[in-house]
Structures are given as structure tokens and as C-alpha cells.
N, C-alpha and C positions, 0 to 999 in steps of 0.2 A: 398583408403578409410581409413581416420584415424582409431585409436582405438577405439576412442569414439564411434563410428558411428557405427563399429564391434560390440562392447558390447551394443549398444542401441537396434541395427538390433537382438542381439542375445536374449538378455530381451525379447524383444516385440514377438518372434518367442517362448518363454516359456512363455508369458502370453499367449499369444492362445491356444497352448497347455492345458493349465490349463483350460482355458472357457471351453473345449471339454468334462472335465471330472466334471466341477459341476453337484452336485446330482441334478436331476428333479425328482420332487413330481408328475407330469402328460403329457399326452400325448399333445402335440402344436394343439391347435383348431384354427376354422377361425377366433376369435375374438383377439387371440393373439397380432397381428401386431397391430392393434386399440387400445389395451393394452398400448403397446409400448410406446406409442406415446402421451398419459394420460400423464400432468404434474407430476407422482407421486413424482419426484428426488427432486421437490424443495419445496411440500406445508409444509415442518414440519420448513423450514427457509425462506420463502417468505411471504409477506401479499400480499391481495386480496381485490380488488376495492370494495366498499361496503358491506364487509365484516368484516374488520379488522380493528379496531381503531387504526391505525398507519400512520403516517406520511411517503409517500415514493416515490420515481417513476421510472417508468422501462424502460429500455430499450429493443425493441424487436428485432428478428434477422434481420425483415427487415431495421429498422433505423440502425442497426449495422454496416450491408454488404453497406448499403448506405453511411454511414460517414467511415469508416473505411476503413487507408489506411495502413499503417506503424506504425502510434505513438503510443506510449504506451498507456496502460489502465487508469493513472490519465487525459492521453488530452481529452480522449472523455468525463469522467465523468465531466472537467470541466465547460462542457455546461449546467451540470442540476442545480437545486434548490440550493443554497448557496455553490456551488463548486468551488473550483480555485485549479490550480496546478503550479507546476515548475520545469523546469529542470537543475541541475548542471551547460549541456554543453550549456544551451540554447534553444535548436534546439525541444525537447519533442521525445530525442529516446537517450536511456543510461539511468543513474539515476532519474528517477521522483517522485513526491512526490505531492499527492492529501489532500488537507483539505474540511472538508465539515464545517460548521457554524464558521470557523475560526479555529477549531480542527485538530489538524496536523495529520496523518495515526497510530500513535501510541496509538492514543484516539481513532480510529474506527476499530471495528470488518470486517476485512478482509477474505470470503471466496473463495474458489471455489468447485461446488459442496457440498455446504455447510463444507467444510474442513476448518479449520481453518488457514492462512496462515500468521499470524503474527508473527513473531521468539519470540519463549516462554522468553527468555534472555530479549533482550532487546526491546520487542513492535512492532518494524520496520517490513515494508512489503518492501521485495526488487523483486521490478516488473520486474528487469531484470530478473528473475530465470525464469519465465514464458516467453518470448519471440514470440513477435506475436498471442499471447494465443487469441485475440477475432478473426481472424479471423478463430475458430471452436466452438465457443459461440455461443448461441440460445437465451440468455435472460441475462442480466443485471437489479439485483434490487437494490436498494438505500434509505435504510430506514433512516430517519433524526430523533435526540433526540435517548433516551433509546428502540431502537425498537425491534422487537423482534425475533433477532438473538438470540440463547441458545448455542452452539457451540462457542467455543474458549472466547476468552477475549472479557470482559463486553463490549458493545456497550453506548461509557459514549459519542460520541459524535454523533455515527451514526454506520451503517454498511453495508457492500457491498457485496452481494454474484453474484458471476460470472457462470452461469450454461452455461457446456459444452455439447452438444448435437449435435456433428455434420455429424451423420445417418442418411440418406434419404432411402425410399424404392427406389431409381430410381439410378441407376447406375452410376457415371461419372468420368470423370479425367479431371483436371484444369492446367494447368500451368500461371503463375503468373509476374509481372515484374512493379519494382513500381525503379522510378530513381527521385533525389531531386537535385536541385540545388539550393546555396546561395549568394544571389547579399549580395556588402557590398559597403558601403559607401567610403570606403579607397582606391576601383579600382570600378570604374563604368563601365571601359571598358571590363572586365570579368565577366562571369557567374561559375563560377566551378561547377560540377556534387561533393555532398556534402554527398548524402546517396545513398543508391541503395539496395532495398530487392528482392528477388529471391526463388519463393517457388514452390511445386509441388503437387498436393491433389490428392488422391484418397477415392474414396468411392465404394463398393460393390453392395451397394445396399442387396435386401434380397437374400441370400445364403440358397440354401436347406433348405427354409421355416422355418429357426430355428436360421439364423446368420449372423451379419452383422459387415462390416468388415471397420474402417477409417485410411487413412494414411498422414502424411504431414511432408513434410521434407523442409527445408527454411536454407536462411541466408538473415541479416541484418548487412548490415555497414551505418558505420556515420562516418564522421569526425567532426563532433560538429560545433557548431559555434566557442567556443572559441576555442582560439590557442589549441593545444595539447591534447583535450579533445574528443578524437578518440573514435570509440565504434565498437565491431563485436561480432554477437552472432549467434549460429547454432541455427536451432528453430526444435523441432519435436514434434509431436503428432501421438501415435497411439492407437487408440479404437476398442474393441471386445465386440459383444453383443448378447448374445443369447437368447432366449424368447419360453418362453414355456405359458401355460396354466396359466395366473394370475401371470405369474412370467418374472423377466427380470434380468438378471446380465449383469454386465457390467464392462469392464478393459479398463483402462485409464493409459500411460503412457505418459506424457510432459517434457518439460523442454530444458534446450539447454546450452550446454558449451560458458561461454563469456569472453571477453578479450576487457581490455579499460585503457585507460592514466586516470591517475587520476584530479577530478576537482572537489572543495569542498569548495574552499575559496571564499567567497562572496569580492566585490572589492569597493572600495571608494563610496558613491554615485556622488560626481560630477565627476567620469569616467562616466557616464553616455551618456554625450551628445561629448565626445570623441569619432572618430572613430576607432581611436585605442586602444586607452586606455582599452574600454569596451571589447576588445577581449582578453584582456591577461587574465592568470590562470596563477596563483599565488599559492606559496606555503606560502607566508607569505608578509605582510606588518604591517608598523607604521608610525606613522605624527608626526614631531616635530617640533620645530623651525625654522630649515631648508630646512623645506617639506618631500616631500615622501620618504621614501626608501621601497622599491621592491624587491621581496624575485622571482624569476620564478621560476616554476615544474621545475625538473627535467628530464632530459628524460628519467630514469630509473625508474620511476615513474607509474608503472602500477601494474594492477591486473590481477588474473584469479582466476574464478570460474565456478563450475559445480553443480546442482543439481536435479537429477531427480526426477521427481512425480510419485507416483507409487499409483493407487485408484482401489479397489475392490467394486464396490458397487450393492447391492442386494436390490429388489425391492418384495414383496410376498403379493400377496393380498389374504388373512388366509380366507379369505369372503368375503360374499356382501358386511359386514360393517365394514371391520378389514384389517390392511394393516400394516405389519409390514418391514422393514429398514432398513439395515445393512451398513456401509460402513469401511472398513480396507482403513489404506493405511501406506506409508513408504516413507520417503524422508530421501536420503543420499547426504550430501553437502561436500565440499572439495572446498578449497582454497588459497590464497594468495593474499596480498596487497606490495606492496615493496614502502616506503615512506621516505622521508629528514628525516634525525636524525640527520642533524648538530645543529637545535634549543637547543638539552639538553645538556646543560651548568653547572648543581650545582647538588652535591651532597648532598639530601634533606634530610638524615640519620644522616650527621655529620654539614651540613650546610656551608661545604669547596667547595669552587667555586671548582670542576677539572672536568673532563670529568665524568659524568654520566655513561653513556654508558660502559667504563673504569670500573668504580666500578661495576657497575651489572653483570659483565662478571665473575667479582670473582678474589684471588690476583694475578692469571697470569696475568691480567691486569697491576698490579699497578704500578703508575710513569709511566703511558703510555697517549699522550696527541691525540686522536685519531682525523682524519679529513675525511672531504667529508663521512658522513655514513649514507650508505641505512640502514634503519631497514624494514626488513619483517616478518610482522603479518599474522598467518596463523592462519583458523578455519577449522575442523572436523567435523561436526554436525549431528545427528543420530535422527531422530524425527519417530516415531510409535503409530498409533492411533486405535481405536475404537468406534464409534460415530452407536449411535442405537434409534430407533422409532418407538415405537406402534400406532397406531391410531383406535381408535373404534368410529365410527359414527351410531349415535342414532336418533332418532325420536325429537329431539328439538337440536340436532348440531351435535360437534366433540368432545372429549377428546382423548387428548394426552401424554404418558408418554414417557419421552428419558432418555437418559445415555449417559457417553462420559466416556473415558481414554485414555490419550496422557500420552507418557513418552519423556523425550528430554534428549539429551546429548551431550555436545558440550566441545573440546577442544581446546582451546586457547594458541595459541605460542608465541613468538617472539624470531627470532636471528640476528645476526648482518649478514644482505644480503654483504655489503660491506663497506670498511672502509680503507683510506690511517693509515699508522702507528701500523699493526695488528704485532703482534709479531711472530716468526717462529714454524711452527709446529701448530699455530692454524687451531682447531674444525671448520668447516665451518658448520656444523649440530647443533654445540651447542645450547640451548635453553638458554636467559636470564630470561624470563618468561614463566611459564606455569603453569594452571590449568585448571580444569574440570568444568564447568557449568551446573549444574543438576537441571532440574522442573520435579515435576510429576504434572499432573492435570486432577482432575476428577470432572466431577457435574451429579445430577441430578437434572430434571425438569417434572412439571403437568402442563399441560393449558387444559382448557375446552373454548369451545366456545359455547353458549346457545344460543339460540334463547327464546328472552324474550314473543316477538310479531312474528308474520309473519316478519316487517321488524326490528326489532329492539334485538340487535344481543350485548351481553355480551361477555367480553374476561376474563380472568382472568388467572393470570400463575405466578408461582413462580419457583425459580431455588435455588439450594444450590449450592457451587461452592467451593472446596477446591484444591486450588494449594502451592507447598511447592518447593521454592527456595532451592539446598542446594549448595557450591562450595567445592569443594577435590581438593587434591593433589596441590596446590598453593605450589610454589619453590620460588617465591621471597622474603616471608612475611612470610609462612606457615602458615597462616592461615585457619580455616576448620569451616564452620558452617552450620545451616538450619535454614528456616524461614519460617512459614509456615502461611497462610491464610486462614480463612474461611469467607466465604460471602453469605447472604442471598439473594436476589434480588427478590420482588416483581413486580408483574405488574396488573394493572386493566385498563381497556376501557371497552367503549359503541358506538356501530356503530348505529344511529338511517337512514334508509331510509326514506325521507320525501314523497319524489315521485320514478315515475322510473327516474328522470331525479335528485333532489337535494337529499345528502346525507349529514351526518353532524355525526361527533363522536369528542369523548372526551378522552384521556387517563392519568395515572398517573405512574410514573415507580419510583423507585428507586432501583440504580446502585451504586456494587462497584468494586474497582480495586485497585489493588496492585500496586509499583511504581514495574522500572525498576529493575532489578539485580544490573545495574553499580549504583541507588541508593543510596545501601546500601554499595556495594564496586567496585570502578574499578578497579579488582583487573591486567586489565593488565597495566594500568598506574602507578602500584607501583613501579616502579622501577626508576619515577623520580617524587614521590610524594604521591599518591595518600592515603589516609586508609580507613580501612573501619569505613561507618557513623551509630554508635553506640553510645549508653550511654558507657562511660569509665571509668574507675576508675583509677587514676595516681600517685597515695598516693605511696611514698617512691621511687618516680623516675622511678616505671614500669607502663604503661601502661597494663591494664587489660579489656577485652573489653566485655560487656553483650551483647552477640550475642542474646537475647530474648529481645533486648529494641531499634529497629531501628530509625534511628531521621525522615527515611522520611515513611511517615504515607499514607496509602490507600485514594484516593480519594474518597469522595462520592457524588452522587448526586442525585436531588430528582425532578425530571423532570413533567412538564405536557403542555400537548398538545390540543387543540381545532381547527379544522378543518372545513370548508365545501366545498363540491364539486357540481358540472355541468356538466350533461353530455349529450349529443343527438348527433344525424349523422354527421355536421359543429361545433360544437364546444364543448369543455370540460376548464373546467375552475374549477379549485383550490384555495382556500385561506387559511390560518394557520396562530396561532400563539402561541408562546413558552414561558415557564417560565423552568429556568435551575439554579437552588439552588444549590450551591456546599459547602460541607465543604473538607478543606483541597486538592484544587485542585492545581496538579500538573501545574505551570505556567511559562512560559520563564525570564530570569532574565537579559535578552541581553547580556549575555555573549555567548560564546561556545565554544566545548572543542577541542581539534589538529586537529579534523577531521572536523570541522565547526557543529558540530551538537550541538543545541542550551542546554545549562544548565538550569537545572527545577528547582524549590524547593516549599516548601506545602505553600499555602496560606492559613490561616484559615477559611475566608469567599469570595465567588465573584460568582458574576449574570452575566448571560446571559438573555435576553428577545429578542424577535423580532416578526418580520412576515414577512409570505413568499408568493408570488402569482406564481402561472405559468398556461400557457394557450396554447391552439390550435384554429384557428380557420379557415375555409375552407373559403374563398372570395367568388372564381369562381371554376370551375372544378377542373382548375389548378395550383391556388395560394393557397398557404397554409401560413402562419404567425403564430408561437412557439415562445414562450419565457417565462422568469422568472423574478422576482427581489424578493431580499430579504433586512430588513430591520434587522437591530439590534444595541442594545447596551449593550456592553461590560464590565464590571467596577468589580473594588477589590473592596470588600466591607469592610476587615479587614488586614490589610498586611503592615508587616513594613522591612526594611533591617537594617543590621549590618552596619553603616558608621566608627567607630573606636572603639578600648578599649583604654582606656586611666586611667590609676589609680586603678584598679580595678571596672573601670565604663563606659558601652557598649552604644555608642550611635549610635542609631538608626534614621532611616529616615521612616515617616509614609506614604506608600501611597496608605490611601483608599479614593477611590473617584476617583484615576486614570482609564484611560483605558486597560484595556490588552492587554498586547504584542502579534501582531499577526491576532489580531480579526476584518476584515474593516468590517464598520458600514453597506456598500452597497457593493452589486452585483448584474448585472441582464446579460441578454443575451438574443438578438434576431436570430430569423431565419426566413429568408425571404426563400421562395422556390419556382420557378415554375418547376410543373410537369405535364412530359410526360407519356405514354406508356413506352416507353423505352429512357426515358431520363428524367433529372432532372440538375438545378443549384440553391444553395443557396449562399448567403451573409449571415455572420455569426457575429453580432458584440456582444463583449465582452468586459462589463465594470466592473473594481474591484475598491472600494474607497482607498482614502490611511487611512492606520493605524500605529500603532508606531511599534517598532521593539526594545523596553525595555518598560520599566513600569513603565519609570519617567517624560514621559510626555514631553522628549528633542527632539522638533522641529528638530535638526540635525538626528535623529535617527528615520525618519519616511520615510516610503515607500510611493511615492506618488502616485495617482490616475492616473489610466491608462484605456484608451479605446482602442479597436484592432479592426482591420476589415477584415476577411477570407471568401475567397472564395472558394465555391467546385462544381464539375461537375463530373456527369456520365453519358455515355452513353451506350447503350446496341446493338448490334447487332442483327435484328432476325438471324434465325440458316439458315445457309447454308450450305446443305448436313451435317446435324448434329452438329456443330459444329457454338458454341455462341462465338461472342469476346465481350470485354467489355474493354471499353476506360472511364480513368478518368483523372481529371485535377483540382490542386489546387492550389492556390496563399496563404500563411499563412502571413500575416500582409499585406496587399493591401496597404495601407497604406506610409510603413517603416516609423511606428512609432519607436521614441528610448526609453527603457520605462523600468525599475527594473520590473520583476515581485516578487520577494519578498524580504526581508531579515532579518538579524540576528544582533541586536545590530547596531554598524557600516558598518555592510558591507553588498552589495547587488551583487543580481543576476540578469544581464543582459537577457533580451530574442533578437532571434534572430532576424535579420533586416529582412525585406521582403525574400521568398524564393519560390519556385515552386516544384512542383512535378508534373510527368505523369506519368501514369501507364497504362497496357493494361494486360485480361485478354483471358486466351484462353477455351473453354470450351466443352467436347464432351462426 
């Protein structure tokens, strides 16, 4: 048994412990368990069908356990209302990355259990730290526009909260076994076995009428589609819950140690229809006159990381009409990246071409011409929360009052992993960079929900929201500041019910957000360039920098929404559509930075508008027919770029009127399904339009339109002598279509060619 798995086993053996000893205010009655099992965990961050004037849609544990096999949390979402996603290696298991209205994950408010899971630094949700996470999920919601998540960072394009719940009163154990293989065009005559996950669940069921008890322990590998872009992660969950009279707490530990080759660089687009070509991972390319030159990864070139989730949360209904909320938690992260550092070539202090790397190390360095060097970047990260909820319900609705406080702390390193030419006697510990990245953030928020009419239903909610960037202890630059934000955010809707069957609301929001930390400074790229983006002052040859005057500015936006809905026993049907006002939105500028992640910068004016449909509809007993499409248009309304200084006079390129990088006009997606008692197969097609991948309108620099066709099957066993198996079968692109699912500037990312998976579980 590793150590990890030691210390995991041993944690989880002191969260129980602890359940035993929370205070109970009453003795456990028969309505307890009933209790239980009341959505309380998610109404203060979820909306509600004909209740809530929001734009949203859920996923329940049944579609869940049915579509869900291995892939990460953006593959499945990208089947709903304006979603798409992508993965690094291709394949949709290692680095993934969900957009919803063309919004990349760092514009959407990311929960679980309404917890906040966005990294307070820099925005990012990295879905690998959760691993295999829905298969102990109960509910997936997806609210589109300004919705109303209050919890963590502003919801400016959408937000997702992921509720775990996976306690049954009924006792069982599962064993698990999900195996992928990937055909490729380059050998027809092989199938290689590509991924393979392996998990074990248990559940308790109710314990001594007062406690219930969840376990699952897993591993998941991939070898990626592209070359070298390997992936393996330990997966665990374990849940404690005990329930008394009106009351339930609940202990939630996840997470799972991972380790993967790195894969980041988008690649030509006419590699595309190469069969080879489209497999390589690249640590770097450029086109000249004499064509391609090609940089390949490394094989020293990987990561690792660990981070647990650690959730206390408390449930107390104070009364009939009062229900108050608690939830603590603590996540502790640790890791490393080890990456090429032959690319830094100049030293951008004095502007003398010599080894970089060389000078940051300090004058043992010097006159040293160093080669072949790994740099590893390592992060620390220390996140501790408080997220709380009143609820009193009244005779004409609900009012609501919360609170939140997170603190984050995150240390950032870098030292030279390896390097031919190192001098005798050197530091293999030494640090070339490092400082501290510190957020604190707190908000409060009120919404009432009224009932105007029997069916005609008022929302109204406001939120104050103060978070404060600060960076310490910086050794490369020594630099040291704070920056801090305060943000208002409004909200109003109207749910009006027409019948029991049409409903129809209206909403209005306005949203704001802070940019990035790296922003304002990267402070770990300063040591081959980077400063921080501030008013300066340069008078007499110093640089003096107002750390109270940042140049990149909060977005904001001022959103509304119009909706109507359909609903009866065969069919439900939705339509919307969206007006999305921004000032100063953060926008791609098709460039991005070493690690492929796209560069932002504030635009002063740009629209969004569209509309969206999706629907259900029952044929026969058996056929069922889902889908979506969404429509929009994208555009800068005010935005221009720096093209040169020349003379002491800056010319600029205007481009409002353009498209936005990023944003396809179209998406929709079908599901065909016939279903069994104990069996089911769908056809699953997915089509995304093309958009640009810069903001100047260059035809070379556009993502084109792709359609995909997947297949899935499950079957069920009834139980013999106790004991359920359950067989599943999938085909992802039916098709082998060859087809970019997105990209960055010039470069794209390949998905994988046709691939299979079987899985079989076991159940008693």
C-alpha cells in the first residue's frame, strides 16, 4: 500500500471518528431518514423548474450512471445547451477543458457541493484533482448567463455545480472494470487496449439508525491518443453521515494523486488530415520558408500532483420554516511540472543574448553556457473555506441570507530539474524563482423569492463580493503588492406559470470579476521577461510602479434573459434567448503563453446575443429523441490592438465589428435512444460550427466545423442469487472522423480517431 493511500485510509478513519462526536440538538425520530434524503445540500446554489427565473439544465443520477463511463466531467457536460469541450491528449481523460456559450472554464463558476472549485490565482478548474468524481454524483446543474451561483467567482458566463450524494439506505458492494481501445489510421491492422479504469464501491447502507457510511477506491490510466501524452490517477471517495432529528452532517473526502507526460502545444492545422502528423506532442514549432521545424516533448517531461478534498457540511432545520447551512472544507495541493528550458535564450534585464537560465541562478552562474535543461515548477497550495445559509420560508415564498470566507495560499517555485554544463558543487534544491500568491475572499448575499400570484413568482438577489489579491516574498524582482476588489452584483427575475404545462420568465443580472493574478503580474515568468502590469512611473531611468493602478481592468457584464418552457408526460421543450453587454471583457488575442494557455486582454465594448432550444420527446414506449442547438453572435464592439510605435506615435489596428475568438455561432446535439427494462443503446451526434481562434478575422486561423457520431450501450442483468452484472459498450466517433476540436491562434488540437470501450459491472 503506498503512503498516499496510508494517509488517505488514515484521514478518512479520523473523519469518522469526528462524525461520532458532533453535538446533536435531538433524539433520531422515524422521519429522520426522509429527512435525509430532502434536497436540502443544494436549494441555496441550484434553480428549480418553474420556480426560478434562470436559464439551466440538470442532469439526474439516472442519465448520469447511464452515460457515464471513464471520461471526465467537461465530456458529459458537452452534450447540453451551448457546451463543447477538449482534451490536451485528445482521448477526454487527463486535461479537459469545458466552455459553455463559447466561455472557456475560467468565465464559469465551478462547484462541488456548492464549493467553490476554481483556483482563486488563476480561474482554472483542473478536473483532474477530482478523478472519476461522477461516478458518486446524484445531480449535475448548469445554469447559462449570470445564474445564480453566489459561492465562489462571479458566474459571468455560466456555472456548474456538481452534488455528491452517493448514500443509499440499501447496503451494496460493486466492483467495476471499464477497458478502451484506440484504432488509428497509421496501423489498421491493430487495436491497442488505450485506457483501462478499475474501481471498487462500497456503501453501508443505514447503520445503527443514525449512520451511513460511502467508500471507493479506483485507478484510471490512458495513454492518450497523442504520442506521449500518458495519464494515471488513484481516484478515492469517502463519505460519513449521520442524521438525527431535522439535522444531517456530512464528511466528504476525494481526490486522487496523478501523474502524466505533459501535452499542451496545439499543432499546425493542416496536420490535421495527417496520420501522423496529428499524433505528435510537441514541445514547440514554427514555419518559415523552408517549412516546418519541430520541437518533440521530451521524455522527462511530466507531472505530478495531489490534492485532497476535505467537506464538513451541516444541514439543521431550526423549524418548520428555517433551515440553516454550514459547510467547512480544506484542500491541500502539492506538486510539480518538469518542462524544456532550452527555449530561454536572452537575458531580458540587460538585453545580452546568453543563457537566461545562467543569469537567474545568480553569479555562480556566470560565463556559463548551459544545455539540454529541464525546469521544474512546483506549486503548494493551501485553500480553507466557510460557505453558510439561512433560509426562512414564509407565507408568499423564501428568503435567503449567506456568507462565505475562503482564504488561499499558494507557493510557487522554480529550479533547474536538470541541465548539461552545471558547475561543481551546485544546489540541486536551489530556487530561481519564488513567491507566495495570497487571495482572501469573502461575500455576502439576500435573495427573496415572492410569490406575486399563485403562479407568478419574483426573484430578487444581490451579492457584495470583496476579494484581495496580494503576492509576498517574490526573490526574482522582489516585488510585493495587494489589490484589492469590491463588487456589487445584482440580480432580478420573474417566473410567470401560464398553465401546468407553459411557463415563461424573464431575468436581468449584472456581473462582476476580477482578471487573473498573472494579469497583473507573472511573477513566475520574470525571470525571462515578464513585469508586472501597472501604471509606472520611469522618470530618471527607475522604474517605479503604482501597484493601486492595474492596466487590466474587471470585467463586467450586464446580462438578460427570456425563456419559455413545455412540459407534460412525452414531451418537454425549452426555448431562450440572451442579450450579454460587456464592458471591458477579458478576450483571447490568439496568442498564448509557454504552457499554450491562450493571452487575454480588456476589450472595452463586445456582445453576445443568441438563442437556445432543447427538447425531449417520447415516440413510443421505447424511443426517446433529446437534443439541443444553440444559436449566436459573437462581435467586439469597441477594440483595437497595438500594431507598432514608430516616432513617438502608436499605431493601432481597429477591430470592432469582428468576431470573437473562441465563440462558434452553432452547436447542437442529438440523442437517439431505444429503451429497455434493463437495457438501453443511443447514437449520440455532435455538431460545433467553426469560429476563429484570433480576433482578426485570418481565415488561416479558424477552427473548422465538425460533426461526430458516438455510440453507447448498457445492459443490465437481473440479479442472480443477489448479485447484478452490468455490461456496457461504446464506440466514440463511429464515424473516424479527423477533425480539430479547438484552438489557440495558430495551433490546434486534434481529437481522437474512432476508439471503443467495454466495461462490465459487478453488483451485490
Amino acid at each position: 500500500m503506498t503512503a498516499h493511500y496510508r494517509s488517505t485510509l488514515t484521514a478518512a478513519a479520523g473523519v469518522l471518528l469526528l462524525l461520532t462526536t458532533v453535538p446533536l440538538f435531538a433524539q433520531q425520530e422515524e422521519d429522520s431518514v426522509k429527512y435525509l434524503f430532502d434536497p436540502v445540500l443544494v436549494t441555496g446554489t441550484t434553480a428549480k423548474e418553474r420556480e426560478t427565473p434562470v436559464t439551466f439544465t440538470n442532469l439526474h443520477k439516472g442519465t448520469i450512471e447511464q452515460r457515464y463511463s471513464m471520461q471526465d466531467v467537461p465530456v458529459m457536460l458537452a452534450e447540453l445547451p451551448s457546451m463543447i469541450s477538449y482534451s490536451d491528449g485528445g482521448n477526454g481523460v487527463g486535461y479537459n477543458y469545458v466552455f459553455l456559450r463559447g466561455f472557456d472554464q475560467r468565465r464559469l463558476s465551478i462547484m462541488v457541493n456548492g464549493i467553490p472549485q476554481n483556483d482563486p490565482e488563476d480561474h482554472n478548474v483542473y478536473w483532474i484533482d477530482f478523478p472519476d468524481l461522477l461516478a458518486s454524483s446524484s445531480n449535475v446543474q448548469v445554469q447559462r448567463g449570470a445564474g445564480s451561483a453566489f459561492y465562489g467567482p462571479p458566474a459571468i458566463g455560466g456555472s456548474v455545480n456538481i452534488i455528491t450524494n452517493p448514500f443509499t439506505p440499501k447496503p451494496y458492494m460493486k466492483l467495476e472494470a471499464m477497458f478502451g481501445f484506440q484504432s488509428y489510421r497509421l496501423d489498421t491492422t491493430q487495436l491497442p487496449m488505450s485506457m483501462k479504469k478499475l474501481s471498487a464501491t462500497f456503501n453501508s447502507g443505514i447503520v445503527g439508525e443514525k449512520y451511513m457510511f460511502y467508500g471507493r477506491l479506483g485507478k484510471i490510466q490512458s495513454n492518450g491518443y497523442r504520442s506521449h501524452s500518458s495519464f494515471e490517477a488513484g481516484s478515492y471517495y469517502f463519505g460519513a453521515l449521520r442524521f438525527d432529528k431535522n439535522m444531517t452532517t456530512r464528511i466528504h473526502l476525494f481526490g486522487g494523486p496523478i501523474k502524466d507526460e505533459l501535452v499542451y502545444t496545439g499543432l499546425p492545422k493542416e496536420f490535421n488530415g495527417d496520420k501522423l502528423l496529428r499524433l505528435l506532442n510537441l514541445s514547440y514549432w514554427y514555419k518559415d520558408s523552408s517549412g516546418y521545424t519541430l520541437g518533440l516533448r521530451r521524455p522527462q517531461e511530466k507531472e505530478e500532483f495531489n490534492q485532497p478534498h476535505y467537506e464538513i457540511i451541516h444541514e439543521w432545520k431550526v423549524s418548520p420554516s428555517e433551515h440553516l447551512h454550514n459547510t467547512l472544507f480544506y484542500y491541500d495541493s502539492h506538486g510539480y511540472f518538469d518542462f524544456d528550458g532550452t527555449w530561454v535564450g536572452k537575458n531580458f534585464d540587460t538585453g545580452v543574448d546568453s543563457d537566461t537560465l545562467a543569469f537567474a541562478m545568480g553569479p555562480y552562474f556566470s560565463g556559463r553556457n548551459l544545455e539540454n535543461e529541464i525546469i521544474r515548477a512546483g506549486v503548494d497550495l493551501v485553500q480553507w473555506g466557510w460557505l453558510s445559509r439561512y433560509e426562512l420560508q414564509h407565507d408568499r415564498g423564501e428568503l435567503t441570507i449567506g456568507a462565505e470566507y475562503r482564504h488561499h495560499w499558494g507557493s510557487h517555485w522554480g529550479k533547474l530539474q536538470y541541465a548539461e554544463g552545471l558547475p561543481a558543487g551546485y544546489d540541486p534544491d536551489s530556487r530561481f524563482y519564488q513567491y507566495d500568491g495570497i487571495k482572501h475572499m469573502a461575500s455576502v448575499y439576500v435573495t427573496e423569492r415572492f410569490a406575486l400570484q399563485e403562479e407568478m413568482t419574483l426573484m430578487a438577489n444581490v451579492q457584495l463580493a470583496y476579494n484581495e489579491y496580494q503576492i509576498r516574498n517574490e526573490k526574482f524582482r522582489g516585488h510585493s503588492f495587494s489589490v484589492p476588489y469590491l463588487f456589487v452584483n445584482p440580480r432580478l427575475g420573474l417566473n410567470y406559470n401560464l398553465t401546468e404545462e407553459w411557463n415563461t420568465y424573464v431575468s436581468f443580472g449584472y456581473t462582476s470579476r476580477e482578471p487573473r493574478l498573472r494579469n497583473l503580474y507573472a511573477a513566475e515568468d520574470a525571470y525571462f521577461g515578464a513585469l508586472p502590469a501597472f501604471a509606472a512611473d520611469t522618470s530618471g531611468g527607475v522604474t517605479r510602479y503604482d501597484f493601486s493602478k492595474p492596466i487590466a481592468q474587471p470585467e463586467q457584464l450586464l446580462n438578460l434573459e427570456l425563456g419559455a418552457g413545455y412540459k407534460e408526460r412525452t414531451l418537454q421543450l425549452n426555448a431562450n434567448v440572451y442579450w450579454m453587454e460587456f464592458t471591458d471583457e477579458l478576450v483571447k488575442s490568439g496568442q498564448v503563453d509557454i504552457f499554450g494557455n491562450p493571452v487575454y486582454g480588456n476589450a472595452p465594448r463586445t456582445r453576445h446575443f443568441g438563442a437556445e432550444f432543447d427538447g425531449t420527446v417520447q415516440l413510443w414506449d421505447n424511443l426517446i429523441i433529446s437534443g439541443n442547438a444553440s444559436f449566436s453572435v459573437n462581435t467586439i464592439v469597441e477594440f483595437s490592438t497595438v500594431d507598432s510605435v514608430s516616432g513617438g506615435i502608436t499605431y493601432r489596428t481597429a477591430l470592432d465589428g469582428n468576431p470573437i475568438a473562441g465563440f462558434p455561432g452553432v452547436t447542437a446535439n442529438l440523442r437517439v435512444t431505444w429503451q429497455e427494462e434493463s437495457a438501453s443503446a443511443s447514437f449520440v451526434l455532435k455538431h460545433v460550427g467553426s469560429f476563429y481562434t484570433d480576433n482578426f478575422q485570418n481565415t488561416a486561423n479558424r477552427n473548422d466545423a465538425w460533426t461526430v457520431l458516438n455510440y453507447e450501450s448498457v445492459v443490465s442483468f437481473t440479479e442472480i442469487d443477489g448479485v447484478e452484472i452490468g455490461l456496457r459498450g461504446e464506440v466514440r466517433n463511429v464515424l473516424n472522423t479527423l477533425y480539430m476540436q479547438t484552438g489557440e491562434g495558430n495551433a490546434f488540437f486534434p481529437a481522437a480517431e474512432r476508439n471503443y470501450l467495454a466495461g462490465i459491472t459487478v453488483q451485490w
